[in-house]
C-alpha positions as CSV (number, residue, x, y, z in Angstrom):
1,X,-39.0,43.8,-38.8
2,X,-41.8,42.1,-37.3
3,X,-41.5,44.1,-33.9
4,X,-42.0,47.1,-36.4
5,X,-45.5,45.6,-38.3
6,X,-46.9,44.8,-34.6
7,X,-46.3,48.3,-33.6
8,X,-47.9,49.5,-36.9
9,X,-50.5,47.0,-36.1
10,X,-51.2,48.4,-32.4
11,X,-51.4,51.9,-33.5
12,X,-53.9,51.4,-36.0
13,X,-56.4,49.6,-33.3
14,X,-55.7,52.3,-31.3
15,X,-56.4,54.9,-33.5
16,X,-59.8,52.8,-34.9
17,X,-61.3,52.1,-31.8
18,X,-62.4,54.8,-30.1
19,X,-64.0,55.8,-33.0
20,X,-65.2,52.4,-34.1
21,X,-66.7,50.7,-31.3
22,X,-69.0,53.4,-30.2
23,X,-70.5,53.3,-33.4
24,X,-70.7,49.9,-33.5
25,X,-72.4,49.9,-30.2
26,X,-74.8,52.3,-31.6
27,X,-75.6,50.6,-34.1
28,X,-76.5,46.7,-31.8
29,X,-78.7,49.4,-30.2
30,X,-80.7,49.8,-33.2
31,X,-80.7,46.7,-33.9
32,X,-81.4,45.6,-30.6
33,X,-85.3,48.1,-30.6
34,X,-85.5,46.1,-33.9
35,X,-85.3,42.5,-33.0
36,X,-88.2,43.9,-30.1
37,X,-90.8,45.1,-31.9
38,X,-93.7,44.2,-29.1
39,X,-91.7,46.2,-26.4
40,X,-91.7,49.7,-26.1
41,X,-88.1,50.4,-26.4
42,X,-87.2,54.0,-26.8
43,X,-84.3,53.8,-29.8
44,X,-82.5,57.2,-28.0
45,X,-82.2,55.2,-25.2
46,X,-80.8,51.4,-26.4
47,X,-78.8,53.8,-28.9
48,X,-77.0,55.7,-26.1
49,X,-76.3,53.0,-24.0
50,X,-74.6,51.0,-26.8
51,X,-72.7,54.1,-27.8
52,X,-71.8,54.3,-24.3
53,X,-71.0,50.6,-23.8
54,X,-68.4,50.9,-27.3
55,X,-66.8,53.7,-25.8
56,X,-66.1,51.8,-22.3
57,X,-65.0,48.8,-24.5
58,X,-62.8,51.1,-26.7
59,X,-60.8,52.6,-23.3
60,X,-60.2,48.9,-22.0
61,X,-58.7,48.1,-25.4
62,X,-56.6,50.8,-25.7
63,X,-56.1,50.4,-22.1
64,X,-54.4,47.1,-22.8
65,X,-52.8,47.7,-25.8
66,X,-51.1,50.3,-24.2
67,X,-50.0,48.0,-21.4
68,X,-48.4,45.3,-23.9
69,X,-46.5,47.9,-25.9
């Protein structure tokens, strides 16, 4: 039984994160043009790039939950 909640437990992080972690990245983005006020930070940029960084960290974690299963 508890091979059976891991599984479940896998499958929902692999179904979370790709949708997740880009958004997440997104949103440090936004946060990071925030915290920087005195810098001309374009938000499309740092907003991109985070999105893009989230969606790199997503495919390593599904990457490596993959491998375990």
């Amino acid at each position: 039984m508890a091979k059976t909640t891991k599984q479940l437990l896998s499958q929902k992080i692999v179904s979370f994160a790709p949708f997740a972690l880009p958004v997440l990245g997104g949103v440090l983005g936004v946060v990071y043009v925030n915290l920087t006020p005195k810098e001309f930070n374009n938000p499309v940029l740092w907003i991109g790039i985070g999105a893009i960084a989230g969606w790199l960290v997503s495919r390593i974690v599904v990457n490596l939950i993959g491998r375990v299963r």
